[in-house]
N, C-alpha and C positions, 0 to 999 in steps of 0.2 A: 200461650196457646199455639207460638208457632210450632210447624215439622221442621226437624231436624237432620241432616244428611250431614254425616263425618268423613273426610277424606282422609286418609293417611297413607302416604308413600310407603312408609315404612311396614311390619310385618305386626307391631304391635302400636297400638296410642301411648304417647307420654311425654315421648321425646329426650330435649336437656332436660326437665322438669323432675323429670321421674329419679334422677342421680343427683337433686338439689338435697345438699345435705344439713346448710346452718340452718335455714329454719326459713320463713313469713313474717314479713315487719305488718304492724298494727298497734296502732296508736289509740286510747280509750277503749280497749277492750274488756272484755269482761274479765278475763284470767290476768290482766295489769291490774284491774279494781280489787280482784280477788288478795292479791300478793300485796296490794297497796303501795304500788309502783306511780311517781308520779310521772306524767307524760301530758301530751296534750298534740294536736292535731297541729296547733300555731309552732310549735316546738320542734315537732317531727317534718312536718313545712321547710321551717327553716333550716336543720339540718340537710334535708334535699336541696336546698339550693345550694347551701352551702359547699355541699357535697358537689354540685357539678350541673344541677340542672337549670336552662335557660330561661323557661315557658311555663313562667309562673301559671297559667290558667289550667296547663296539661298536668303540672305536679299538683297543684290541689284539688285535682280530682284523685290521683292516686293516692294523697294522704287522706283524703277525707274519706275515701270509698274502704280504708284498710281496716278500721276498725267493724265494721259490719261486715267486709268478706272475710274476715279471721273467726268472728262468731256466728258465722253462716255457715262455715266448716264446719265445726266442732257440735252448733244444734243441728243442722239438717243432717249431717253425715255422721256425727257421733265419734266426729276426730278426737284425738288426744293433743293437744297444743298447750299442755299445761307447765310448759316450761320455757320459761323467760330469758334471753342472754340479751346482752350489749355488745354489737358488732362496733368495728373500724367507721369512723365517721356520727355516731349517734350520742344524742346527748342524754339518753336515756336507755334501758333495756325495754326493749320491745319485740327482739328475734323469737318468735313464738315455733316449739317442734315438741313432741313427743315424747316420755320417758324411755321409748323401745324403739322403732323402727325410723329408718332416715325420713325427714318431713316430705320432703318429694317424692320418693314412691308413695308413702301415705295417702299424698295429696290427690296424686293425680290417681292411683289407683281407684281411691272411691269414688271418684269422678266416673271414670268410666265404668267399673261395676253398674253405677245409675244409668247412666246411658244402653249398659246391655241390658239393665233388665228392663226400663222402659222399651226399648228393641222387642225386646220377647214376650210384654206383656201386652203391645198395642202389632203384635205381627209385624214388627214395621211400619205401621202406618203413622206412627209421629214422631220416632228417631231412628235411623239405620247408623251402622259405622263399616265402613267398609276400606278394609286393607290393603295393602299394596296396591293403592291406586294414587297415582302421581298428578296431578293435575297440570297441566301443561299448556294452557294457556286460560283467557278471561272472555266470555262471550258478553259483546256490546250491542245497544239499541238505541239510537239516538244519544249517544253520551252516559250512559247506564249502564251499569254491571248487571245482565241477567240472567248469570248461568257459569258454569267454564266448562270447561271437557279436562278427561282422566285419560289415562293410559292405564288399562290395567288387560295382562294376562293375551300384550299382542294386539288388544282390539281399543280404539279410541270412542268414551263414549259420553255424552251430550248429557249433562242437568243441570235444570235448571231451578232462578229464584237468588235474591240476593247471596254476597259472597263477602263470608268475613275471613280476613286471610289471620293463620297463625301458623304462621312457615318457621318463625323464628328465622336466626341470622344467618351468616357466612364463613364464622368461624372455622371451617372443617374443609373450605373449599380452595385448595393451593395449586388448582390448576393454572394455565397462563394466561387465561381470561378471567379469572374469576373478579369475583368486586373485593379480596381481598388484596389480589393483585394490581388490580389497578389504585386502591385508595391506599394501601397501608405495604408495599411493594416491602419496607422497612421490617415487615415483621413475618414475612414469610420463612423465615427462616426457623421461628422458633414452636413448641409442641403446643397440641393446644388441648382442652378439657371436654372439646365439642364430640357430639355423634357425626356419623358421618353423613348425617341426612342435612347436615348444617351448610347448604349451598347456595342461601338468599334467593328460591325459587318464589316467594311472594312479593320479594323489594322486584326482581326483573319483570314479572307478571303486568305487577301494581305501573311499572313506569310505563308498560310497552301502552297501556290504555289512557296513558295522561296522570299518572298519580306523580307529586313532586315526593323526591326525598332529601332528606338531609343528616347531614352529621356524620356520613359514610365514613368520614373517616375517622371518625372517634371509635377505636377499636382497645377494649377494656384487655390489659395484661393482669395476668390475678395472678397476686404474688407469690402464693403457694401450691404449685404442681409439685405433687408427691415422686422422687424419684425412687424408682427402685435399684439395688444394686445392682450392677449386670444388665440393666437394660435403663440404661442412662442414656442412650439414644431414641427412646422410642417416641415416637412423633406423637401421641396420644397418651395422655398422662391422668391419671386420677387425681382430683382436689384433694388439697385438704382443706376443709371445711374452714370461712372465718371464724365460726363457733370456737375453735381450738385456742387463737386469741382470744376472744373474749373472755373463755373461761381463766386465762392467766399464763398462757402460752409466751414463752420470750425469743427471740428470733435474735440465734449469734453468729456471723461467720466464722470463716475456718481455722480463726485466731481467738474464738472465744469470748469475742466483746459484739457485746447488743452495739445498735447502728441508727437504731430507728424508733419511731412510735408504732409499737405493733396494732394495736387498734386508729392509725392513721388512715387517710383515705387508701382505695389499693393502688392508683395511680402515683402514689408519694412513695408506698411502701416498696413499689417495685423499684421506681425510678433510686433509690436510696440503696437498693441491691445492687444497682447496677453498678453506683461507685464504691463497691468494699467488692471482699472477695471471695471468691464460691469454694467449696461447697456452703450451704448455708442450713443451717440448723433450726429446727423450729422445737422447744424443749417446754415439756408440759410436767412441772412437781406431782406429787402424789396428790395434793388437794385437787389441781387442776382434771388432772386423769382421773379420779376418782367422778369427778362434777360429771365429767361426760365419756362416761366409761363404755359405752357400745361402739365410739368414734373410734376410740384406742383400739378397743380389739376387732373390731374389723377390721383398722386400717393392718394391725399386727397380722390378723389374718392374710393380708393379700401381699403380705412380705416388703410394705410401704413403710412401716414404724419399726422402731426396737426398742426392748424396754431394759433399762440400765437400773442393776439392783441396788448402785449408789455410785454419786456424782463419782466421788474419785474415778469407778469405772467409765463414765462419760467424758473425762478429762484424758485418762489414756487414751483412748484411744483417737481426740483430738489430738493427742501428742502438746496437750497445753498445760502449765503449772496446774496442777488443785489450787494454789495458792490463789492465782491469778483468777479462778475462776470465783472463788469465793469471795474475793474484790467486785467482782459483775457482778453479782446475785445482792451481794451487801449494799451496791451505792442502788440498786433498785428497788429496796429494802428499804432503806434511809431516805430517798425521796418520795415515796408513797406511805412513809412516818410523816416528816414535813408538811406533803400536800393535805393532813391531815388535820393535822394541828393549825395550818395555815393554806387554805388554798389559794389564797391571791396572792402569797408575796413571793413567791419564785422567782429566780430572775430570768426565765427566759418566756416566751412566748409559745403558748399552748393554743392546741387544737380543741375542738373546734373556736377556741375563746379562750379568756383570762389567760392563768399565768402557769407555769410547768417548775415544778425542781427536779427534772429529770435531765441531767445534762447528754446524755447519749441520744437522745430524740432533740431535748431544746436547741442545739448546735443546731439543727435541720432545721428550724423554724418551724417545727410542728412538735412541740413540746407534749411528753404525755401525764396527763391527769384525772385519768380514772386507771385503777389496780385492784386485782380479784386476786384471791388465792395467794398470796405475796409471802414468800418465806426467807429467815435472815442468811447472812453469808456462811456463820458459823453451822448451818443445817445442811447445807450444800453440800460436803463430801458424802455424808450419809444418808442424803434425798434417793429415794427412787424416784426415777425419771421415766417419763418416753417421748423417745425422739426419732425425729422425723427427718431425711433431707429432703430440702426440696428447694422450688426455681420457680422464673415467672412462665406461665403457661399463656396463650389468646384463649379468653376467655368468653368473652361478652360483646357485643354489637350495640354502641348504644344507637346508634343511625340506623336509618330506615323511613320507609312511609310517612309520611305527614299525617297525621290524623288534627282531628278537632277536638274539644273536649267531650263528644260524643260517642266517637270513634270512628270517625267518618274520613275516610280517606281522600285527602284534597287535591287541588291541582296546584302546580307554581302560583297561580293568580289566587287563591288560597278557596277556591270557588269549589265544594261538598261533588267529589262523584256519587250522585244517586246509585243504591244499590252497593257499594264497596266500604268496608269496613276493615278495621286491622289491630289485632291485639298483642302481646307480649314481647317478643324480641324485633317481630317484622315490624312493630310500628317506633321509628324517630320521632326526637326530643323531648322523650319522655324525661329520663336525665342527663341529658347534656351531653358535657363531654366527660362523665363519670358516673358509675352508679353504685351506691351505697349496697353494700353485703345486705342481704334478708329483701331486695326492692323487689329479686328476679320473679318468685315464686308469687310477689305483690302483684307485679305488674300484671302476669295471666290470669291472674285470679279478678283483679280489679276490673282492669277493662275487658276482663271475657265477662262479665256481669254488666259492662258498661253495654259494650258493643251488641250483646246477645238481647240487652231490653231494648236498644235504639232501632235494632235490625228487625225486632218482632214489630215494634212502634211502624216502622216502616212498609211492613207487612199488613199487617193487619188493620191500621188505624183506628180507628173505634171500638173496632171488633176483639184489640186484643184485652186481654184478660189473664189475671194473675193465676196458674194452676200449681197445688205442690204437688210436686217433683213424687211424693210420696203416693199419692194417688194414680199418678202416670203408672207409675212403677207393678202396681197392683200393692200396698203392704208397707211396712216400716222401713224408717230409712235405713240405708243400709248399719249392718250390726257392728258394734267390735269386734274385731278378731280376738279370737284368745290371747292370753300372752305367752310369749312363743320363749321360749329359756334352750339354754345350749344344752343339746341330748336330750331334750325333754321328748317322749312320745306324744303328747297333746299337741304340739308342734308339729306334729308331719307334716310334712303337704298332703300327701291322700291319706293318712290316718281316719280309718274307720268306729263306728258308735262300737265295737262289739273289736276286738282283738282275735285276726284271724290264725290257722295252723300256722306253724314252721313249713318251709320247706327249702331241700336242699339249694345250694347259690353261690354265691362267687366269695374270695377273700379279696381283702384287703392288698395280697400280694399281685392277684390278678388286674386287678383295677388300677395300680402303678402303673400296667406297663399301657397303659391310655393314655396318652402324657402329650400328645397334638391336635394342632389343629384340623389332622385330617382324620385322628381318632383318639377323641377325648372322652372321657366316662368320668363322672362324679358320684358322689357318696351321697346321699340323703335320709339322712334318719335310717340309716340299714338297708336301704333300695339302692339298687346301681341303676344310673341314670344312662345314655349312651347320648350324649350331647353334640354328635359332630354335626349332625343337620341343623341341629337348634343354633350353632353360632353363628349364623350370619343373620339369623332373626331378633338376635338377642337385644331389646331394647340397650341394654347398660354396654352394649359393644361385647367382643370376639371378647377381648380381655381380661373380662369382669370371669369372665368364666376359665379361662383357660391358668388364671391364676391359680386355681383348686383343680386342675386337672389331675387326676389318680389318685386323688383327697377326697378326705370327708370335708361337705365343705356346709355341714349343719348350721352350726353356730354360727358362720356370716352370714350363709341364707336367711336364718332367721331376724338379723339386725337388720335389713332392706323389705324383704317379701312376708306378705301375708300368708296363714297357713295355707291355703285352698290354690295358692298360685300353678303350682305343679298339674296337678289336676285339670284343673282348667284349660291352662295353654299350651302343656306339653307332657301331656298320659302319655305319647308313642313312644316318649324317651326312656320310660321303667322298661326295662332287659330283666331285673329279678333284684334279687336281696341278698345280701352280706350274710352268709354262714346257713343259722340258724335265726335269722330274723325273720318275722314276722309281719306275714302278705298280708296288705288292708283289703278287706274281703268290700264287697257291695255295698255295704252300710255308708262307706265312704260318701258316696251321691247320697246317702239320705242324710247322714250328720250334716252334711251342708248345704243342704236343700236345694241342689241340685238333680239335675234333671240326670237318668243314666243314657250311655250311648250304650250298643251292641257290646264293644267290647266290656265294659264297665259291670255291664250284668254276668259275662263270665267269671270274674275276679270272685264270685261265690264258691265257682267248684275249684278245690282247691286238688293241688295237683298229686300229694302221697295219697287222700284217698278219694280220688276222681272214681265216679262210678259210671257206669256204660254210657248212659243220658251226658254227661259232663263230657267223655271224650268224643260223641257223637256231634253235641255240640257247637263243641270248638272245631272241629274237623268240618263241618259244615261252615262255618264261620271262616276258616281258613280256603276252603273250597271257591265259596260266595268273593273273596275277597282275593283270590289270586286270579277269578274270570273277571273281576272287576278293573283289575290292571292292568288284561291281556283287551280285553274290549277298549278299554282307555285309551291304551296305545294303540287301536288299531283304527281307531275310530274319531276321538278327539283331540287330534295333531292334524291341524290343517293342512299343515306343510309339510316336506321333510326337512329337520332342523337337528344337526350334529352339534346337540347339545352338550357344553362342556363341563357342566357341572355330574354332581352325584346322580342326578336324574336319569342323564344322559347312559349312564352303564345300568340305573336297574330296570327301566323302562325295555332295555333292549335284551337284558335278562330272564326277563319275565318268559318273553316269548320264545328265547333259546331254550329254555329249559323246558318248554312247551311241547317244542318241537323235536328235542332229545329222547324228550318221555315216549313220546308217537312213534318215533324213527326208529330205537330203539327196542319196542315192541315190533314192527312191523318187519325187523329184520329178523326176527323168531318162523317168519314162512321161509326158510333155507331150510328148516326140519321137514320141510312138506316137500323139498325135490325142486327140479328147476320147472314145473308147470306155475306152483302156488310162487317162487319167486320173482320169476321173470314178469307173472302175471302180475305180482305186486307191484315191481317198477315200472309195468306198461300203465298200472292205476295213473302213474302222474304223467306220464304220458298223453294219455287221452284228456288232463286240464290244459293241456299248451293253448288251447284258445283263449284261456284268461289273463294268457301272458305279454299284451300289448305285441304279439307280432314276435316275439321273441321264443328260440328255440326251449320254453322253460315256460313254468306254471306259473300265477300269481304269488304263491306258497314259496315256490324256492326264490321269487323274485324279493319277496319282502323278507326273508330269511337272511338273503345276502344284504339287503339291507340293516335290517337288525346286524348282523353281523360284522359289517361295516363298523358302522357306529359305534357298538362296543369296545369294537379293537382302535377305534380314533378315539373314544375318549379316554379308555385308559393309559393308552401313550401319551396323550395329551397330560392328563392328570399325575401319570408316572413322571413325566417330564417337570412340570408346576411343582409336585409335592416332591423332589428327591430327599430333601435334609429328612423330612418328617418320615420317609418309607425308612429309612438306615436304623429306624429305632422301631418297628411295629414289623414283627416278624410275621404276622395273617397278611401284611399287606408284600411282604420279600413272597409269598406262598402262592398267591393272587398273581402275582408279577410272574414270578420266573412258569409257573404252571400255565399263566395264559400265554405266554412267550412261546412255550413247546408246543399248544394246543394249537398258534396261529403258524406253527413249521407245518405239524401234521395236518390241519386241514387244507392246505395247500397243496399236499403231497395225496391227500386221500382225492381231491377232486381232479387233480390229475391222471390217478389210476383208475379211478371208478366212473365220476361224472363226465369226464372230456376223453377216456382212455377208448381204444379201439373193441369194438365188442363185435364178435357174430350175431346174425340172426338166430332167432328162433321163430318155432310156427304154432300160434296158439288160438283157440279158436275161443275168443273173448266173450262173455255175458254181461250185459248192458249193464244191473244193478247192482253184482254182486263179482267184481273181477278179481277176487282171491283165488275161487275156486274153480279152473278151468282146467278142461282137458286136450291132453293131445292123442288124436287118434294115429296113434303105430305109426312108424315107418317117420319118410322127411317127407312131409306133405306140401311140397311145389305147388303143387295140381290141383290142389281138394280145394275144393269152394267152400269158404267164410270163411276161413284160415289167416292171421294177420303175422306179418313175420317184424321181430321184436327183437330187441337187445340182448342177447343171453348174458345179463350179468352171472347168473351163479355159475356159467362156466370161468366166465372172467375173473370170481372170486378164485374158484381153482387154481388158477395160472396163476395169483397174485400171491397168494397163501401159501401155494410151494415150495416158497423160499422162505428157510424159517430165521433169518433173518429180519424180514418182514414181518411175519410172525409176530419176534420179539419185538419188533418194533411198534407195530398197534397195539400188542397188550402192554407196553408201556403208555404209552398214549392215554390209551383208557384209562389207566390207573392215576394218569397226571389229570386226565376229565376228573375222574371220580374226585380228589382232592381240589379242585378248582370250585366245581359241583359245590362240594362239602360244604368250604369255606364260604363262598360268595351266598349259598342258599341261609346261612347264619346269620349274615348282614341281613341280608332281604326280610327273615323273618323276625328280626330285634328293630328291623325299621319301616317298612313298608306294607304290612298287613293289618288287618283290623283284628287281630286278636288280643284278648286282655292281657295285659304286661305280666299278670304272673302265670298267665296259659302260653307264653310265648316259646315256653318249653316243649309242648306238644306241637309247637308248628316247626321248630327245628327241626325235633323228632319224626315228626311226619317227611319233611326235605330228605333228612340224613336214610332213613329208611328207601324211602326212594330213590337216593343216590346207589344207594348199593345195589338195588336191583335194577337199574341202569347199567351199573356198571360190569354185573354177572350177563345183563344179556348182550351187550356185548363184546365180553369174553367170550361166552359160549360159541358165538359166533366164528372166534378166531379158531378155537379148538377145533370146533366142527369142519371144518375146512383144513385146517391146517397140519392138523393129525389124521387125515384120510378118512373120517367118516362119511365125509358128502357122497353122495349117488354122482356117479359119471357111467352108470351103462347105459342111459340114454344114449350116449355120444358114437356113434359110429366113425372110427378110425379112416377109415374107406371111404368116407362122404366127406369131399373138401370144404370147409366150411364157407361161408359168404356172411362178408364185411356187411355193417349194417350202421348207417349213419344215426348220426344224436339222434336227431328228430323221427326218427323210428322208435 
């Protein structure tokens, strides 16, 4: 019954959790009883310690709480965990995941789904979750946690009411303070599997108020980071799942011979790597890839695995005998026959107990004695394979927080801070100085069930009370997703009840040349996605994505993400559709009973036969939504902040284009003569009051600012991105076109704005000072007469020289394509119009561009070809100089 408030630095919830991919340990579970698996609580116990953990009272809480928070998934939330493996370290199979999608997004996604919709169905009033809010310290009361403060959006802000920390660990943090630097200095050196949100911001928090930690320096290396070819350096690494042992994966160096017990602990498995020699091979037969066939082809997908149509070809190209290989495969063969017929009389010493006949592990003293999938030596040239290389990565934190077996965050003196609580990687000693494969996804799950009833206990005392989750919610627990198959349309992400029109869209050859970090497009079920905003948000990291940059990247999608994901978290990203594929019309928000936004409800008129109503619209929508950006920026920005991200250029775009549109219209009173001119430029003349003192109006004051800013972040950003501009020729377009545009307006404010000008004599009207007249003759003399800049004679003199000429209507024409391009971005990324209407807001830009750029051409003609009026000007009457500020 208590309220609930979520904090997350990051952009989305999940965290490492959400990219766990062997599975949930649980011991007596329903789905072990089902398969009639034997196991036992005392069992899985003792594997945990054996495995590495100290604090026998803190590990049987997490063994005993695993078999009800594994059937607490699966009934409340209608998980799939119907499938069982035997990880590194276990004496039984108890890794519980899914037939289809990785166990960690599963896990954690339905989690949160519940959270939003309890959110949505109680307004907020008994769970909120709120992003990108960093929490940055712990607010105390006598020795009490009760409250902390967030940083979110610039401003620091205060809530309160106990605090349970799940920061998770350090993993990701190699600056020269960090706590990986100071405890594990040793391992800084090598990649690691973490997010980069992984900087032990709950262990610093927790100590700065008195919480003890320990075990800091027990920092887990997981023996299989996936390399990829070609980017064998890269500091962040994808897993490969222990799962892939378990199923019968055998792990050989660069000579071809197994080295180890590959279901050994992972602290044995790594340390055994380190005395043989890399590269190091992780090789999965046909039985075993078959077992766990979505692991394969994703990892294939993300150019991590390759798949060998028969061992002899996996032997060339180790460059090792077939002979020799089929000797490895045979004596693992023959001792998993032996261990069968005899499993105690091996002669060497097996893990976790008894005895091993595997001599390439038993040498180690961790002899192995359980084998899946096990094929003879004589099958091994003709095996297909797939294989993997890979290295030890940092993986894991087992140190951290002290907690109790409650989840109560202690002091050194071992004495409960009231109010502070701590679950999953942020809380130490859970195991030791190791933690068994399948514990991670235990541990969040275990003690966020532990912490979350001690902390309500705390809360409410008496008062509290058991509610389900189902009722909060408004409705049933959340559903299964469909099942989601490679190319399947039931599968989209926004896949609509009803299959909308075709309409025309991008190829395949288009969508290649997207291929960075500073402009990446993906494929999705037929919809082109435009992903570059979306990577730095991306829970699974920049990576996960940029793998499938200019790809279809369906079928791995669909092995991680549920269908509705797209939709959900990132509609802005649809730009259109592959060829002739097919736009999911509106029905999408009702097939999945979601609510529609503004843009969502366009996605009905479709775009070949939009009718009046549909373009009206979207045009109004486009209208509503580009004053929405211009007001945003004008209004809420506290400060002035020369932001260097993407923001920073279209923020200040918005309002260029704003004021192009204006200026450009207004330069059309040169057809009216030098009264409707001059009178135009005296219009901003008479704002100089709003210009803080300055010879200049608010309007060109915050113009040059906008202008500023644009031209320092794209130097800035041209300067960051150069590798990534050499290959994205809109962004070589962007560059060299704003490059010209920032020569010319230097040279235009030169001649025009700061240039020397005569007076003129006009006799101004308060409301309306377009249309003013001059009474004959040079009126010195006449009373109410104001004498004023004569630009349009200064246009004259300037335009004479056709030179010049050529040289502004080049200009404009490098505008117009600047224009173009940059208005394309803005409308594929920054407006609220529905992704497959986003054609008509181009449309509407590019439209506009051009009659931007005709007016002022016209402009240059008109003057420059001798049409303008100069009989005003009397030869005879010497003109008189007239300062800016006139």
């Amino acid at each position: 019954g208590a309220k609930v408030v979520v904090l997350d630095k990051s952009s989305f919830c999940g965290g490492n959790s959400s990219k766990a991919t062997s599975g949930i340990n649980g011991s007596c579970t329903q789905t072990q009883k089902d398969k009639g698996i034997d196991d036992s609580n005392d069992l899985f116990l003792s594997d945990t310690l054996k495995g590495g953990a100290k604090k026998p009272e803190i590990a049987k809480v997490l063994v005993w709480e695993s078999g009800p928070a594994v059937d607490w998934l699966m009934h409340t939330f209608n998980l799939d965990l119907s499938l069982v493996a035997r990880l590194g370290g276990h004496s039984a199979p108890r890794t519980h995941r899914g037939k289809e999608r990785f166990p960690g997004m599963t896990i954690t996604y339905a989690l949160i789904q519940m959270v939003e919709r309890i959110q949505e169905n109680t307004a907020g009033g008994m769970a909120r979750i709120v992003n990108k809010a960093k929490v940055v310290d712990l607010i105390t009361n006598n020795g009490a946690v009760i409250g902390c403060k967030y940083e979110k959006g610039g401003d620091v802000i205060q809530t309160f009411g106990p605090v349970i920390l799940a920061t998770g660990g350090f993993g990701a943090d190699f600056t020269a303070d960090s706590l990986l630097a100071k405890y594990r200095p040793d391992l800084m050196h090598l990649p690691t599997s973490n997010g980069e949100h992984c900087t032990g911001d709950g262990i610093k928090m927790g100590e700065a108020v008195g919480a003890a930690s320990l075990d800091l320096e027990w920092v887990q290396v997981h023996p299989t980071g996936l390399v990829k070819i070609g980017e064998e350096d890269a500091k962040v690494k994808f897993l490969a799942a222990e799962a892939l042992r378990g199923v019968g994966g055998l792990l050989i160096d660069s000579e071809g011979n197994r080295f180890a017990n590959e279901l050994g602990r992972r602290d044995y498995v790594t340390g055994e790597m380190w005395k043989n020699k890399a590269p190091f091979r992780l090789c999965l037969n046909s039985l075993a890839s078959t077992e766990i066939h979505w692991h394969c082809e994703h990892y294939k997908g993300r150019g991590v695995m390759k798949k060998y149509d028969t061992g002899a070809d996996l032997a060339k190209e180790l460059g090792v005998d077939v002979k020799k290989m089929e000797a490895v495969w045979q004596a693992h063969y023959e001792a998993s026959q032996k261990h069968e017929k005899d499993p105690e009389g091996g002669p060497f010493p097996a893990y976790p107990s008894g005895k091993s006949w595997d001599e390439p592990s038993g040498k180690t003293g961790c002899g192995k004695k359980f084998y899946h999938n096990v094929i003879p030596g004589s099958q091994f040239a003709t095996e297909t394979f797939h294989v993997a290389i890979v290295t030890p990565v940092i993986h894991y934190c087992m140190g951290g927080l002290e907690i109790s077996a409650k989840s109560e965050v202690v002091t050194a003196k071992g004495k409960v801070i009231p109010g502070l609580y701590a679950a999953g990687e942020v809380a130490g000693g859970v195991h030791g100085n190791n933690r068994l494969g399948g514990s991670s996804l235990l541990d969040c799950v275990a003690f966020g069930r532990v912490a979350g009833k001690a902390c309500a206990e705390y809360m409410l005392g008496e008062d509290m009370k058991t509610v389900a989750l189902k009722d909060l919610a408004g409705g049933d627990p959340v559903a299964k997703p469909a099942a989601a198959t490679a190319g399947s349309t039931a599968a989209a992400p926004v896949a609509g009840a009803a299959a909308a029109p075709t309409t025309g869209g991008y190829t395949m050859e288009e969508v290649a040349k997207h291929t960075t970090k500073d402009d990446c497009w993906v494929v999705l079920h037929g919809q082109v996605l435009d992903v570059t905003s979306f990577l730095k948000d991306h829970p699974g990291g920049e990576l996960a994505i940029l793998t499938f940059a200019g790809k279809d990247a369906s079928a791995e999608f669909d092995m991680i993400h549920p269908p509705d994901v797209i939709q959900k978290y990132a509609a802005d990203c649809i730009i259109g559709a592959i060829g002739g594929a097919a736009v999911a019309s509106a029905g999408a928000a009702a097939a999945t009973g979601g609510a529609m936004s503004k843009g969502e409800i366009l996605e009905g008129v479709e775009g070949e036969d939009m009718q009046l109503g549909g373009w009206c619209l979207t045009l109004r929508v486009l209208f509503c939504s580009f004053l929405k950006q211009i007001l945003g920026t004008i209004f809420s920005i506290k400060n002035f902040n020369a932001l260097g991200d993407k923001s920073g250029l279209s923020r200040s775009a918005f309002f260029l284009v704003m004021f192009m549109v204006i200026h450009s219209v207004g330069n059309l009173h040169v057809f009216g003569g030098p009264n409707h001119f001059n009178a135009y430029g005296y219009f901003y003349v008479r704002l100089y009051w709003t210009g803080f003192g300055l010879n200049a109006n608010i309007i060109e004051e915050y113009l040059a600012l906008a202008g500023l800013l644009h031209v320092f972040v794209a130097l800035k950003r041209t300067s960051q991105q150069a590798k990534a501009i050499v290959r994205s020729p809109s962004r070589w377009t962007l560059i060299l076109s704003g490059l010209a545009l920032l020569v010319f307006s230097i040279v235009h404010l030169k001649q025009f704005r700061l240039g020397q000008a005569d007076c003129y004599w006009i006799k101004p009207q308060w409301m309306w000072p377009f249309f003013l007249r001059r009474d004959g003759g040079f009126p010195f003399e006449k009373e109410g007469f104001t004498a004023v800049r004569d630009i349009y004679k200064l246009e004259l003199q300037v335009f004479a020289d056709p030179m010049t000429c050529a040289f502004y209507a080049l200009s404009v024409v490098l505008f117009g394509i600047h224009m173009w391009t940059g208005w394309t971005k803005l409308a594929n990324n920054k407006l609220d119009v529905a992704p497959n209407q986003r054609w008509v807001a181009r449309l509407a830009g590019q439209v506009l561009t051009v009659l931007v750029v005709l007016f002022y051409l016209s402009f240059v003609v008109y003057a420059g070809l001798g049409l303008a009026d100069s009989s005003m000007y009397d030869p005879n009457i010497a003109p008189v100089p007239c300062s800016l500020s006139t």
